[in-house]
Structure formats: C-alpha cells, structure tokens
C-alpha positions as CSV (number, residue, x, y, z in Angstrom):
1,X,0.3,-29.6,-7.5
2,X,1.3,-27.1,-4.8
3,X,4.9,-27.6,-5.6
4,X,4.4,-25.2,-8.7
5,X,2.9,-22.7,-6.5
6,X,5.8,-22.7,-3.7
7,X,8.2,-22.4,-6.7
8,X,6.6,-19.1,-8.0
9,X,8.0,-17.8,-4.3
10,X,12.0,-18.2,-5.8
11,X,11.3,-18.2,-9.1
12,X,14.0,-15.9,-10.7
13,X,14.6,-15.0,-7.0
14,X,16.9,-16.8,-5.8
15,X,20.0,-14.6,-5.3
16,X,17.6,-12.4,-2.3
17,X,16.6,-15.4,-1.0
18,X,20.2,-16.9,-0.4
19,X,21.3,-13.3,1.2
20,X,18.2,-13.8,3.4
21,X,18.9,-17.0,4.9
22,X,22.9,-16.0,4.9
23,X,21.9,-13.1,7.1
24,X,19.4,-15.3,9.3
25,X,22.2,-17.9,9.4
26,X,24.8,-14.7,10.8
27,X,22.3,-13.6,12.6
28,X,21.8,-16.4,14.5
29,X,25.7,-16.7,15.0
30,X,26.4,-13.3,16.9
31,X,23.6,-13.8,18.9
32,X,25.4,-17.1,20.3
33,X,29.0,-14.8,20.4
34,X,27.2,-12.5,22.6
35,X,26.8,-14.8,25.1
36,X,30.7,-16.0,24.8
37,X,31.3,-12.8,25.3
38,X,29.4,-12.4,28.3
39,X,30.5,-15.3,29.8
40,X,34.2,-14.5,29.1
41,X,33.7,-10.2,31.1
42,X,32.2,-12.1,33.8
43,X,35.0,-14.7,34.2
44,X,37.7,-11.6,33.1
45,X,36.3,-9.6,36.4
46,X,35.7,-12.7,38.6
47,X,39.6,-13.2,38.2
48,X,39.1,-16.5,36.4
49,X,41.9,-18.3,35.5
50,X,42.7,-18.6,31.3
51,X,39.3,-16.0,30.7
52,X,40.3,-13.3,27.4
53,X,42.3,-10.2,28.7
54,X,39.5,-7.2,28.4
55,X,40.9,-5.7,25.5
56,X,40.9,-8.0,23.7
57,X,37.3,-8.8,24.6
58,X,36.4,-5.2,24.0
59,X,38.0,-5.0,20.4
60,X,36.0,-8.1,20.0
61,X,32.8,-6.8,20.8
62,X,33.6,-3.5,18.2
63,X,34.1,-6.0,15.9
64,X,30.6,-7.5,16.8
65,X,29.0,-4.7,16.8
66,X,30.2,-3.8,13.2
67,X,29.1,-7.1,12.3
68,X,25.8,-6.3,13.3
69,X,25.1,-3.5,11.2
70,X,26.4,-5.1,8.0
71,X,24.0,-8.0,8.8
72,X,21.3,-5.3,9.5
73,X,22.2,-3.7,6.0
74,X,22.7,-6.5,4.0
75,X,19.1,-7.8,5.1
76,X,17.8,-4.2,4.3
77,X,18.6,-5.0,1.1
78,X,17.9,-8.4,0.4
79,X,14.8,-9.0,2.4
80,X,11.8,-6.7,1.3
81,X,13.5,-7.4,-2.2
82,X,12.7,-11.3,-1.9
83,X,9.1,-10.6,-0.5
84,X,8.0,-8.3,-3.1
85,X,9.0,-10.4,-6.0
86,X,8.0,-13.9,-4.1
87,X,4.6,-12.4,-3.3
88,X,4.1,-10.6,-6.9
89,X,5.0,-13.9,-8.5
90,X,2.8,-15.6,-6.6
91,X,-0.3,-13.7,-7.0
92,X,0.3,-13.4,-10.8
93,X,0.9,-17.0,-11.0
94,X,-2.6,-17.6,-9.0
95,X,-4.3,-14.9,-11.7
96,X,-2.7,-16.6,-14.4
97,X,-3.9,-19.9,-13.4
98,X,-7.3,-18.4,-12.4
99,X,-8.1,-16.7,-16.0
100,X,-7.7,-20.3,-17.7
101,X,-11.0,-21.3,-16.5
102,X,-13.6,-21.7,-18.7
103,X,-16.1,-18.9,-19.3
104,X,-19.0,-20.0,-17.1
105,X,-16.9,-21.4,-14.3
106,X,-18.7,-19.0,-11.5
107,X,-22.2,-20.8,-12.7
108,X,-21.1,-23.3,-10.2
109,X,-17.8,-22.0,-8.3
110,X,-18.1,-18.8,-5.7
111,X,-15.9,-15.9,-6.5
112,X,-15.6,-15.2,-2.5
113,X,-12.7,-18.4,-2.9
114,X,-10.1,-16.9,-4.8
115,X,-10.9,-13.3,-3.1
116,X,-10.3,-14.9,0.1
117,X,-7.1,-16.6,-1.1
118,X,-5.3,-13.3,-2.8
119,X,-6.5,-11.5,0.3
120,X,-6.8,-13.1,3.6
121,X,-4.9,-16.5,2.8
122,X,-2.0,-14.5,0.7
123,X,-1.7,-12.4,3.7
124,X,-1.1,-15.2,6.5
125,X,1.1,-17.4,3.8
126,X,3.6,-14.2,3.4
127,X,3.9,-14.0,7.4
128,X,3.5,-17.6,7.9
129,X,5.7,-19.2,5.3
130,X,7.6,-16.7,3.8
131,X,8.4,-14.1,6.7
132,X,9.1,-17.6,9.6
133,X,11.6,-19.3,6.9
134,X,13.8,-16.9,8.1
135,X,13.0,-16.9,11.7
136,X,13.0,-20.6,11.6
137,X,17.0,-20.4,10.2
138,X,17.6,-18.6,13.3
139,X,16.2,-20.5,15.8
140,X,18.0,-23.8,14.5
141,X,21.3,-22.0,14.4
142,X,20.9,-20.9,18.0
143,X,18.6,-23.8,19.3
144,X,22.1,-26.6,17.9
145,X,24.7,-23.2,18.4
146,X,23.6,-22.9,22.3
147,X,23.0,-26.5,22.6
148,X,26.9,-27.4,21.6
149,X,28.0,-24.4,24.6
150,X,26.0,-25.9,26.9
151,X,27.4,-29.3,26.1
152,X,30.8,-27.7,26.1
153,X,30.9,-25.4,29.5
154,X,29.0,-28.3,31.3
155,X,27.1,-31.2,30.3
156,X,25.8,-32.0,33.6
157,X,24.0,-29.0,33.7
158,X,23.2,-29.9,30.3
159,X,21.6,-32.7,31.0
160,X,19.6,-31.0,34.1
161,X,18.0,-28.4,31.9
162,X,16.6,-31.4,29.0
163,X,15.1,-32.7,32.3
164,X,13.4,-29.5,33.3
165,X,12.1,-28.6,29.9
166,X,10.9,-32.1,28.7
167,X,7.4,-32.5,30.0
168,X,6.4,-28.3,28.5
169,X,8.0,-28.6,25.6
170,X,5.8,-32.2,24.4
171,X,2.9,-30.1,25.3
172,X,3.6,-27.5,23.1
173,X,4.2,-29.7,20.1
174,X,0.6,-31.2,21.1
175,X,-1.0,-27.8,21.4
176,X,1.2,-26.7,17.8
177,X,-0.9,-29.2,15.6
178,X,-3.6,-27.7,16.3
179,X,-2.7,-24.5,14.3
180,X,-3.1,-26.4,11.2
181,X,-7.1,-27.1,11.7
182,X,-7.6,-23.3,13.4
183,X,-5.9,-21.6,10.2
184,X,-8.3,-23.2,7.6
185,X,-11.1,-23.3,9.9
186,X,-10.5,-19.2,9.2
187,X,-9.7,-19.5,5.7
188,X,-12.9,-21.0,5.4
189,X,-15.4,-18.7,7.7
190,X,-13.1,-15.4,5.9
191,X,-14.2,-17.2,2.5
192,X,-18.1,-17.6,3.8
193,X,-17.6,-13.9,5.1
194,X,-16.6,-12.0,1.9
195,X,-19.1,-14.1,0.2
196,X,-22.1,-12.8,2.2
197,X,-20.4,-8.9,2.0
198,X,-20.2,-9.2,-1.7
199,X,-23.6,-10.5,-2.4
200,X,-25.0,-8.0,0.3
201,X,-23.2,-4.8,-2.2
202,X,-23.6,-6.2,-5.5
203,X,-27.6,-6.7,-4.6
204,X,-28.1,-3.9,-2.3
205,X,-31.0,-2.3,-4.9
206,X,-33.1,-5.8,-4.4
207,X,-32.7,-6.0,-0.4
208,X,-33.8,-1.6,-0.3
209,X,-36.7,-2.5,-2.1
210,X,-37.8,-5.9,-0.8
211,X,-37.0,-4.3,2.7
212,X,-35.0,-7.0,3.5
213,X,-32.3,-4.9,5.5
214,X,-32.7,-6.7,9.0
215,X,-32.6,-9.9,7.3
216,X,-29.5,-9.7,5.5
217,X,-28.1,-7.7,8.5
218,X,-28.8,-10.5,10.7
219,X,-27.1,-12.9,7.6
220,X,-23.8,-10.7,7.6
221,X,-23.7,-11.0,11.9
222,X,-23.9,-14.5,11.6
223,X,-21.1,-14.7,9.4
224,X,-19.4,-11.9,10.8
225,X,-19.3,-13.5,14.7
226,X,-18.4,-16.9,12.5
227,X,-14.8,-15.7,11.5
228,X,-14.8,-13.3,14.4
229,X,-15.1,-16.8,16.9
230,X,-12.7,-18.9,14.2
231,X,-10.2,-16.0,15.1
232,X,-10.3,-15.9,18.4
233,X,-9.6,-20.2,18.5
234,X,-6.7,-19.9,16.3
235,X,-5.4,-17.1,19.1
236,X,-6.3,-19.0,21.9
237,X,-4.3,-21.8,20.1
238,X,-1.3,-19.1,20.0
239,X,-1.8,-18.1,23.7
240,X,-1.9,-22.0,24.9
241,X,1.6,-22.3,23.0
242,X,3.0,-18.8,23.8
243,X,1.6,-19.9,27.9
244,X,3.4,-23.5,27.6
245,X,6.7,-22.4,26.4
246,X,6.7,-19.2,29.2
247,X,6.2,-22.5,32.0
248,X,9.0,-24.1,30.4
249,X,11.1,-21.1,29.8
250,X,10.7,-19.9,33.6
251,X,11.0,-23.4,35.0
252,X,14.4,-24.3,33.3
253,X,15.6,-21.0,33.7
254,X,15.1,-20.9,37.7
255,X,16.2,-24.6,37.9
256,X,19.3,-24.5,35.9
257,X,20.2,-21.1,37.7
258,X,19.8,-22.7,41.0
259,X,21.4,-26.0,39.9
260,X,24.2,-23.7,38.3
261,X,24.7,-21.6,41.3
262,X,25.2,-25.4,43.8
263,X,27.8,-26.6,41.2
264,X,29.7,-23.2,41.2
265,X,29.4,-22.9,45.1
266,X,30.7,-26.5,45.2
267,X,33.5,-25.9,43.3
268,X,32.4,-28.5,40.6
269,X,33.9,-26.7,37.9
270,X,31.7,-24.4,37.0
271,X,32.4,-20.8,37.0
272,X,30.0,-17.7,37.8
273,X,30.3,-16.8,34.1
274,X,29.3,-20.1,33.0
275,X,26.2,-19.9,35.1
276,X,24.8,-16.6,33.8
277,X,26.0,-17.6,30.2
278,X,24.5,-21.2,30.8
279,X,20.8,-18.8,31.7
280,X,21.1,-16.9,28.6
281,X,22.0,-19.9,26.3
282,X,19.1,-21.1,27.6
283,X,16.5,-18.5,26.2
284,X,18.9,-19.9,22.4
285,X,17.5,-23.6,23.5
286,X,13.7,-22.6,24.9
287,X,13.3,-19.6,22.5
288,X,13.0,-22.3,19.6
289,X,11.1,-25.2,21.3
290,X,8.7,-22.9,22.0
291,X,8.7,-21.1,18.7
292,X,9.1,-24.0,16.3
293,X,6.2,-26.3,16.9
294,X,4.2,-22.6,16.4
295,X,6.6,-21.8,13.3
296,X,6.2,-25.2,11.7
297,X,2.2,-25.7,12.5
298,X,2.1,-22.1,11.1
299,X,4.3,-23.4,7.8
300,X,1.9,-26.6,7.5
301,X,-1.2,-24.3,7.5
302,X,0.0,-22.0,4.9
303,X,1.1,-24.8,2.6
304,X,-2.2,-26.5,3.2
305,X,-4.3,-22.8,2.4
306,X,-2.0,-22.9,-0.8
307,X,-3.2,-27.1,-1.7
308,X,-6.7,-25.7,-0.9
309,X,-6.5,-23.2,-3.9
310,X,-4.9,-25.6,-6.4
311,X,-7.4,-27.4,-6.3
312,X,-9.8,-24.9,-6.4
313,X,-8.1,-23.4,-9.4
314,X,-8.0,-27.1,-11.4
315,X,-11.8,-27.0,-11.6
316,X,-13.5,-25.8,-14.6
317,X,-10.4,-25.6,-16.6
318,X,-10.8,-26.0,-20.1
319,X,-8.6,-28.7,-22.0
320,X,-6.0,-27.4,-24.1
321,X,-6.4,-28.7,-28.0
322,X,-5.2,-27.5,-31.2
323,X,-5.3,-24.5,-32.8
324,X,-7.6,-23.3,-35.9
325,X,-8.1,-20.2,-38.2
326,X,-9.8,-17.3,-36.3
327,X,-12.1,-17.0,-39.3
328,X,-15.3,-18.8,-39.4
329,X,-15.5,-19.8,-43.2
330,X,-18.5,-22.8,-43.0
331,X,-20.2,-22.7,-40.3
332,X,-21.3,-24.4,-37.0
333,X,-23.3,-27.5,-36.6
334,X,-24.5,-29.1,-34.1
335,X,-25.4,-33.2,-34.3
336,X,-27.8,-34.9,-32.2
337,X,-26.8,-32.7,-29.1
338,X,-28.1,-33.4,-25.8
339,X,-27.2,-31.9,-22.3
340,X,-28.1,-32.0,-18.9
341,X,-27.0,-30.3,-15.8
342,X,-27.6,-33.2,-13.8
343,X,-27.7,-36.4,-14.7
344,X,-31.3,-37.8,-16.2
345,X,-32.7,-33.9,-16.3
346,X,-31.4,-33.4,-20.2
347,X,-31.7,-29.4,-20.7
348,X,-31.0,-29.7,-24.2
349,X,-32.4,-32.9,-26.4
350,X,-31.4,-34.1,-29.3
351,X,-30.3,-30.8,-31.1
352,X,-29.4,-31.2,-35.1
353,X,-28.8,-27.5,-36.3
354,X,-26.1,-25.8,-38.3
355,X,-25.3,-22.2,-38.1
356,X,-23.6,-21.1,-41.6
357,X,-21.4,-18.3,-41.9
358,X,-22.3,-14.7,-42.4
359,X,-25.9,-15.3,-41.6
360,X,-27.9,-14.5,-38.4
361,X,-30.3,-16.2,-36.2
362,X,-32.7,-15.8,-33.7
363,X,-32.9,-18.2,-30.7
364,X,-36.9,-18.0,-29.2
365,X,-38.7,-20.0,-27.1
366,X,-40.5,-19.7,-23.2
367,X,-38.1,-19.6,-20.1
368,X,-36.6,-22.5,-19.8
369,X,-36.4,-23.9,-23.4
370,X,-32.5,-24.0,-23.2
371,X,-31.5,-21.0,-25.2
372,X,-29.1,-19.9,-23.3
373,X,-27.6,-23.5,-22.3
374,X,-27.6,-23.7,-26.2
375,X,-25.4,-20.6,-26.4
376,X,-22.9,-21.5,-23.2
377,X,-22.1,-25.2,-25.2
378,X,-21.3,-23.1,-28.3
379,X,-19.3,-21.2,-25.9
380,X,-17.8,-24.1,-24.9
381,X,-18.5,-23.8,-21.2
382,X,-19.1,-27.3,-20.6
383,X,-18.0,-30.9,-22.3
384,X,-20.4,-32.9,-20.5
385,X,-22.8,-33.3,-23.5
386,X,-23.1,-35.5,-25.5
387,X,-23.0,-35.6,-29.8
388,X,-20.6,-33.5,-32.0
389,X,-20.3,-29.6,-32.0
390,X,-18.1,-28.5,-34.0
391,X,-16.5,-25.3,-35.8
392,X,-15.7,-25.6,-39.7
393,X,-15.9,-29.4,-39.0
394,X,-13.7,-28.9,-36.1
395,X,-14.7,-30.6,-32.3
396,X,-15.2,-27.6,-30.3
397,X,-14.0,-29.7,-27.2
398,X,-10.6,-30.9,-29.8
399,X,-9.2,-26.8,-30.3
400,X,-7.7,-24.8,-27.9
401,X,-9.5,-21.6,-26.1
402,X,-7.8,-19.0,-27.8
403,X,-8.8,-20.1,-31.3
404,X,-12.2,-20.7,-30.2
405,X,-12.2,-17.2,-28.4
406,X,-10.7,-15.1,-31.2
407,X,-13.3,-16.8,-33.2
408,X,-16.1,-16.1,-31.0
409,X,-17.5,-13.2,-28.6
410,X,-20.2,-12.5,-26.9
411,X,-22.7,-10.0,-25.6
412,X,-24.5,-11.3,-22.6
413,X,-27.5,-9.1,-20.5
414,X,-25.1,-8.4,-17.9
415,X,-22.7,-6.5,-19.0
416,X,-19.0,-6.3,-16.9
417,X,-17.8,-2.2,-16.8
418,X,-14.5,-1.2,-15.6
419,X,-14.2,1.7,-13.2
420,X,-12.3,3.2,-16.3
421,X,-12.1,5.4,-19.0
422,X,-14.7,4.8,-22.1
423,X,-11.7,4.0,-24.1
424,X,-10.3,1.6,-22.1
425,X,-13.9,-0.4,-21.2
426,X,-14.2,-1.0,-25.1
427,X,-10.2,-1.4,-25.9
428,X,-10.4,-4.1,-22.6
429,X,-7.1,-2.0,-21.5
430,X,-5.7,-3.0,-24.6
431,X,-3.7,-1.2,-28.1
432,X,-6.1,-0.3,-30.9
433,X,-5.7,2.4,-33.0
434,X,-8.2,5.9,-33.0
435,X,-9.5,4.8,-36.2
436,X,-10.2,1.8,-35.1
437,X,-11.8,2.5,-31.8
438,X,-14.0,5.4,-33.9
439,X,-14.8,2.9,-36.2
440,X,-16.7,0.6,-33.6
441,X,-17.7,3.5,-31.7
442,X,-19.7,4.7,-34.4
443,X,-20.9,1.0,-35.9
444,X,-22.1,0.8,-31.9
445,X,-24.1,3.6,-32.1
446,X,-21.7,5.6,-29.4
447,X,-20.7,8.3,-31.8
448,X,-23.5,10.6,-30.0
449,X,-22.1,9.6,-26.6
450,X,-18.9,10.2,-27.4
451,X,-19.3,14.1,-29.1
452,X,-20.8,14.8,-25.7
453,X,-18.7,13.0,-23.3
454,X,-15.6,12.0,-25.2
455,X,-13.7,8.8,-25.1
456,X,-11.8,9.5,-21.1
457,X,-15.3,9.7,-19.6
458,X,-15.2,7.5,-16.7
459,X,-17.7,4.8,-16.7
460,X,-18.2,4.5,-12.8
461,X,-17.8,0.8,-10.7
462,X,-19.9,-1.5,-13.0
463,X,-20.4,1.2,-15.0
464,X,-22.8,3.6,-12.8
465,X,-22.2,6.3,-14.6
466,X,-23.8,5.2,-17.4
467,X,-27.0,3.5,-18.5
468,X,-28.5,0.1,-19.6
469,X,-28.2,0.7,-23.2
470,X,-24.7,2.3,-22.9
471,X,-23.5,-0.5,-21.3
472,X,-24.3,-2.8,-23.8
473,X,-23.0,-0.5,-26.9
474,X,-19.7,-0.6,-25.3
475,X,-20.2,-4.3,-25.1
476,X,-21.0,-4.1,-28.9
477,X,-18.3,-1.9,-29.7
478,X,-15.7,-4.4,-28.0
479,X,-17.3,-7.3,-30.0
480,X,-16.5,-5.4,-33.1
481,X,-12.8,-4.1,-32.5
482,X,-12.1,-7.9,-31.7
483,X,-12.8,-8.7,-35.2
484,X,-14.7,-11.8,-34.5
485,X,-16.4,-13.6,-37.0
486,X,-19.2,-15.1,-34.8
487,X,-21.3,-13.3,-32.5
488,X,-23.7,-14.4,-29.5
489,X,-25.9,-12.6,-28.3
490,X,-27.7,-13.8,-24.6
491,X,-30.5,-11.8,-23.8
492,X,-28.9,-8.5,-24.3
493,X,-31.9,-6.4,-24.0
494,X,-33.5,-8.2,-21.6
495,X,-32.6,-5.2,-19.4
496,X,-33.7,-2.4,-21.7
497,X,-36.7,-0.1,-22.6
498,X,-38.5,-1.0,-25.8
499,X,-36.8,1.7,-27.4
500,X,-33.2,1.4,-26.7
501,X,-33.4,-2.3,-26.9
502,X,-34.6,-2.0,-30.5
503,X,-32.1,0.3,-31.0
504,X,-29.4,-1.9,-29.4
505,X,-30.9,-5.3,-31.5
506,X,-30.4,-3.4,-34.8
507,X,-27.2,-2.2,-34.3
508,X,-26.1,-5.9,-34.1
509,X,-28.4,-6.5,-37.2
510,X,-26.6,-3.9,-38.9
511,X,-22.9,-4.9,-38.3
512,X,-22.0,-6.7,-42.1
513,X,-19.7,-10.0,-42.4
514,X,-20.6,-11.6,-39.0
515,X,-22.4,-14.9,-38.2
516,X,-24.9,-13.7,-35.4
517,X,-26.4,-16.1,-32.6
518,X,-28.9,-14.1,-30.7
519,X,-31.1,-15.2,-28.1
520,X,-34.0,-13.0,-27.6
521,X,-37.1,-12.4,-25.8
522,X,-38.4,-9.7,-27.7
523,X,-40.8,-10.3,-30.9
524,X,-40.2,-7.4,-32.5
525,X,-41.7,-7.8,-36.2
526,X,-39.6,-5.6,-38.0
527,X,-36.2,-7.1,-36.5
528,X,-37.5,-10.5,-36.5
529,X,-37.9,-10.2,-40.1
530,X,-34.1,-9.2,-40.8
531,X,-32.7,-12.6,-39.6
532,X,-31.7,-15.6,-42.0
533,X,-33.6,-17.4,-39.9
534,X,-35.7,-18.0,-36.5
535,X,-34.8,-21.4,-34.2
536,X,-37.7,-22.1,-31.9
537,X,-36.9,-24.0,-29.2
538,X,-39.3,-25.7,-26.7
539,X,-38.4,-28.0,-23.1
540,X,-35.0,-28.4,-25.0
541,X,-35.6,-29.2,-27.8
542,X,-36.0,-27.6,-31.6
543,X,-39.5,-27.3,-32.8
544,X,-39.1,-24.7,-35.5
545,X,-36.9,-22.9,-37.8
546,X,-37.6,-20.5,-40.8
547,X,-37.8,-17.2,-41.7
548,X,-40.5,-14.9,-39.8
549,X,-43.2,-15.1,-42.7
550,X,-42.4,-18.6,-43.2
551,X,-43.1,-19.7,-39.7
552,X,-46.6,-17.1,-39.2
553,X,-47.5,-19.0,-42.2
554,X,-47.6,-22.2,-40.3
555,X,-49.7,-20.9,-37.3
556,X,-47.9,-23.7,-34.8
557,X,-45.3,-23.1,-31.8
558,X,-44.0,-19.4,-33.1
559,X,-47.2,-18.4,-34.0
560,X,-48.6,-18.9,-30.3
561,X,-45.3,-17.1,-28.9
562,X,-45.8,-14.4,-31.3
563,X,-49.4,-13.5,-30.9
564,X,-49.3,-14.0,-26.5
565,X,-46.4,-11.2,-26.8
566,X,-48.1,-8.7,-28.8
C-alpha cells in the first residue's frame, strides 16, 4: 500500500529527480578528484618521481573548480524543483485519499492523525527520505570511490584502516536501528499532542466556564513533556551515532596516519602524498559508515510514518458501486433494518419505513431513540447493519458516493464555516452563477443579511462572525444550490432560540420539490402540522407514524412526548 504513496514523490517528476541524483553522483566524484589532486601537489613539491608537472595540475584544478559551479547550478535548478512537486504531490495525494472516507469517519477516527501526518510526519519524510536520497548517492560514490584509491595507493594500509574502524562502525549500525522505534515513538506523542491542543481550542468556552483551566493545563503539560521527552530520545539516539562514528573517525584517522607515516619512513613504498591523501580518503570511507546506518534508519522510519497513514487512510472508506440518477423519483425504504454499534447493543431494531419522494418527515422520539443513527445509515455512514436500504429500489451499500451524495445533503446542528467570504461558505468555493446564489440566498432567508452585509462579508474561523441561525441558513442555502432532491435534517435547531429555530425549521418547510428527513427536538404545533408525516421512534425502534392530528388523536407515545414538552 505504501508503494503508491512513494510513487506520488516522482510522479510526473522524474526528469528533476535524475538531474538530482546526476549532480549527487558528480558531486561525489570531484570530491574524490580533490584528494588526487592533493596527493599529486604534495608528491609534485616532495620531488616525487612520475607525480603531474604543476601546470598541468593547476589547469586541472580550474577545470575542477568550473565543474563545481556547474554542479552547484545545475542542482539549483533541479533540486528545489523535485521537492516542491514531490512534496505537493504527495500531500494532495494524502488529501485525496483522505476525502474518500465516508461521512462520519471522525465518529470513531481522531483528526489529530492526519494533522500530525501532513505536518509533523510530512516534515521529517521530506528531510529524511527525500532530502538523504541525495546525500546517500554521495556517500556511496565516495565511501566505493575512496575505497578503490585506498586499495590502489596501498592496500596494506588498506587493510590497517578496516581493522581500526571495524569494532565503531558495528556499534553504530546497532545504535542506527534504534532510529526506527524513536521516530514513531514521536509521530505518535506529536499525534497525542495536537490532539490535546485542538480539543483544548475548539472547547475553550466549556473549560472558561466549568473553570477547568488548571486541569486541562495540567492535561496539555503532560502531553507536552510526552513529545518533548520522545524528542529528546530520538536526539540522544542521533548523538550516540554522531559520538560512535567521531571514535571511529579519530581512531582510524590517527592510526592510519601513524601507520602511513612508518611505511613512508621505511621506504615501503608509500609516499608523503599518499599518506595525507590516504587521511583525507579516509573522512570519503568514515564519513558514510557513520552517516549511512543514520541515513538508512532515518529512510526506514519515514517509510514506516508513511505505512502508518495508509493504513490509517484505508479505514472508513466507503466501497465504490455503481452509479444512479441524482433525482430521487420513488422514494426510500427501509426493510427490517437493524443496527448496532457494538455487537449485541442493536441501536436501531427492526426498522420497516419508506420515505416517498417530494414529501417530508419528522423523526421524534427521547434521547437516545436512534434518530440520528437512523439518519447517518441513510447517509450511508456505516454497512454494518443489517436488512435492505435502498434508494429507488437501489442498495444504498451497491451505488457509488457520488450518486448517493448528489442525491442527498444534509444539514446537521453543527454547522462547518470557512474563514471566508459569505459567497464562498454557501458556493463551498465552488462556480454558481449570481442568480443562482440570490436564488438560495433568498429561499434561505439570508436576503436581509445580505442587503446589510453583502455577499464578501467574512464569516470568521468557524464562522465567529456570525450567529447560530446564520450559520445554519448558509447551511440551508448550500443544500439548495446543490440541487438535491433529498434533504436531512439532524437536529438543526438544537442550538437555536425558539424564534430563530422556528424561523430556520420553516424555511426548510418552505423549500418546494424536496423529500425532507428532519430530526427534531422541538414540538412546535404549527410546524409539526406541515409534515406528510411524523415517525416516532422509541429505544430503536418505530412506535408511531401519522400526521400530527392523527397521532394526538391516539393519545399513546406522541401524545406523552407532546404534552411533557409544552
């Protein structure tokens, strides 16, 4: 499953990619002819027999240096090119795959996952995986490249530095598989973390007046010193590497110089140049021990951050059927229904109801009667239950989510604003037309709204700048310029003063050639008597249905609900 999240990285981006590694590759390579080059001014001034006349070696190194900046240049160019497009792929790819869940997915998932992973996790897979792919090129061309000259100038002193560098460099690749463990470990605390943060902003009203501030302040420093502490492992991890590969660094540096400088004194065919060139080489060999086990724990840890969200993201995914007419033209039913959350606790029992087009109805009952489950299965957000629901004699599990959805909408109590214009909150970003967008406006009972404010008055985050009932006639308004032909309604005034949720209930009563689904808590007579007809549900299951007169008549469940509310 990861593999078609790695691919977003070079999707249509292959061209900056192969410059990258080309220049990492070059790069690599003039780093080695430096040290030839060094080796051959030191032999060239030491007198040494057969060593490159110094002009030569100096229109070499103009020739390196030129190299140099065309390598610099051409990865100025191909680079932050590849970066941009691997990371914007990737994100939209994780966006796309994120928006395919179903529409009550966060019922059971946390959001603080997939903010965590396009923040925190995105961040350390661009410098771990992306960024270290090219620094990995690098170190293998120089780690082999050296290797080879070493082998070449001497291999007895060869063989003397693998000696001295053995022991450190197992340690390190010991110490390296720990990165794995300490990068999820703080994927997981940063997940925990944003979590706690968002809940503690999103409910700040209900902690101010429960006076709960040291509690939740004590809540956000345990989970703040959590990620803080997972942090500071994961560096002490980096530190135990960066420590081992320094000891092995300084200790085959020292030894091979000294080993170098008794096989040049004894004349054992090694030259003074070879010696200093043989030191050098040898930051090419230890640079990438002691970077690699780092560079490929680093490389396992972002691929694993990258399985964790894939799986994440195949949860709650709605299956994929066939498509149907947008238009509602029979109705819904719904036959011998039953559903439960958990297994043996049905919510919903034994439901037989059918919901014909172009009328409306009224869901009632206590808290807790499964109204609202009632209206997430119509929604399709779960296909756990068990029976038949089906559109126009369609299995709402059997069509695919955009027919159900251009079908369907729905106005719930909590209504999502956009830090946006007016516009744009009921056009969802989107292209309608002004007469359009008047049109709703005014069958949403915004036209008043609108004279004063006008349509680029900006809502606020979640819509602070306006109030309850506002928020939910733009919700009514986006209903409408959707076309839908079925519309539920969950709790929408719940929220609301008497007034504007009467006001809000009848302009949904009011809207013409629209199957309506509304749950509601509120008995109002006069808009209780303008539905087709009333379901009454009790501990999940459907008691009554009628019109309003119809069911007063019969002085049972409704009747009881009714008169307690009045």
């Amino acid at each position: 499953m990861k593999k078609m999240y790695v691919k977003q990285f070079y999707k249509g981006n292959k061209c900056a990619f192969i410059v990258s590694v080309f220049t990492a590759l070059l790069s690599g390579l003039l780093a080695l002819m430096v040290s030839f080059l060094m080796q051959q001014l030191i032999d060239t001034i030491s007198g040494v027999p057969g060593a490159l006349p110094l002009k030569i070696l100096v229109l070499i190194t103009g020739g390196l240096m030129l190299g140099v900046v065309l390598l610099e240049m051409m990865d100025y160019l191909s680079r932050p090119r590849f970066m941009k497009k691997a990371m914007e792929q990737y994100k939209e790819y994780v966006f796309d795959r994120l928006i395919r869940k179903n529409i009550h997915s966060f019922h059971s998932e946390t959001t603080a996952t997939y903010i965590s992973a396009l923040s925190n996790d995105a961040n350390s897979i661009e410098v771990n995986y992306l960024e270290k792919q090219f620094a990995l090129i690098t170190h293998l061309v120089t780690f082999f490249g050296a290797f080879a000259m070493m082998v070449v100038y001497s291999p007895l002193l060869t063989l003397i530095a693998v000696l001295l560098t053995i022991l450190p460099v197992i340690a390190t690749v010991f110490v390296g598989n720990r990165m794995e463990k300490a990068e999820l470990d703080v994927s997981d605390k940063n997940e925990k973390f944003v979590d706690t943060l968002k809940e503690s902003i999103h409910g700040f009203s209900v902690i101010k007046s429960f006076r709960a501030e040291s509690t939740i302040h004590r809540l956000f420093s345990k989970k703040n010193r959590d990620i803080e502490s997972a942090k500071c492992k994961k560096r002490k991890v980096t530190i135990t590497i960066e420590l081992l590969s320094t000891i092995a660094s300084v200790t085959a540096q020292l030894g091979v110089f000294i080993a170098g400088a008794y096989l040049a004194i004894s004349g054992k065919g090694v030259t003074a140049g070879v010696v200093i060139v043989f030191v050098n080489l040898m930051n090419f060999v230890l640079g990438p021990i002691s970077a690699l086990p780092e560079i490929m724990a680093s490389r396992k840890a972002s691929l694993a951050l990258i399985q964790k969200l894939a799986d994440a993201l195949e949860k709650n995914v709605r299956q994929e059927g066939k498509s149907i007419p947008g238009q509602l033209e029979k109705g819904i039913t719904m036959q011998h229904v039953s559903f439960a959350y958990q297994e043996g606790e049905n919510v919903l029992k034994d439901i037989n109801l059918t919901f014909e087009a172009g009328k409306s109805y009224a869901l009632v009952g206590a808290s807790g009667s499964g109204k609202s489950t009632m209206l997430n299965l119509l929604l399709a957000a779960h296909e756990n239950y068990e029976g038949k629901i089906q559109y126009d004699e369609h299995e709402i599990n059997s069509i695919t989510g955009e027919s159900l959805y251009d079908m369907v909408s729905v106005i719930q109590q909590n209504v999502i604003i956009f830090n946006a214009s007016l516009r744009d909150n009921v056009t969802m970003f989107g292209d309608a037309s002004k007469e359009e967008v008047d049109r709703v406006i005014k069958m949403a009972g915004l036209e008043d709204f609108v004279k004063d404010h006008g349509k680029d008055y900006l809502c606020g985050e979640n819509g602070s700048a306006l109030s309850g009932g506002e928020k939910q006639r733009i919700s009514i308004a986006r209903s409408l310029l959707r076309k839908s032909s079925v519309l539920l309604v969950d709790e929408a005034t719940a929220a609301l003063d008497a007034k504007t949720a009467f006001q809000v209930s009848n302009a949904i009563l009011n809207i013409d050639d629209l199957t309506r689904i509304v749950v509601t808590h509120s008995l109002e007579e006069t808009l209780l008597k303008r539905y087709d007809c009333i379901v009454v549900l009790k501990s999940g299951q459907i008691v009554e249905t009628g019109k309003f007169d119809e069911l007063m008549e019969q002085k049972e469940y409704f009747y009881s609900l009714y008169t307690v509310s009045q």
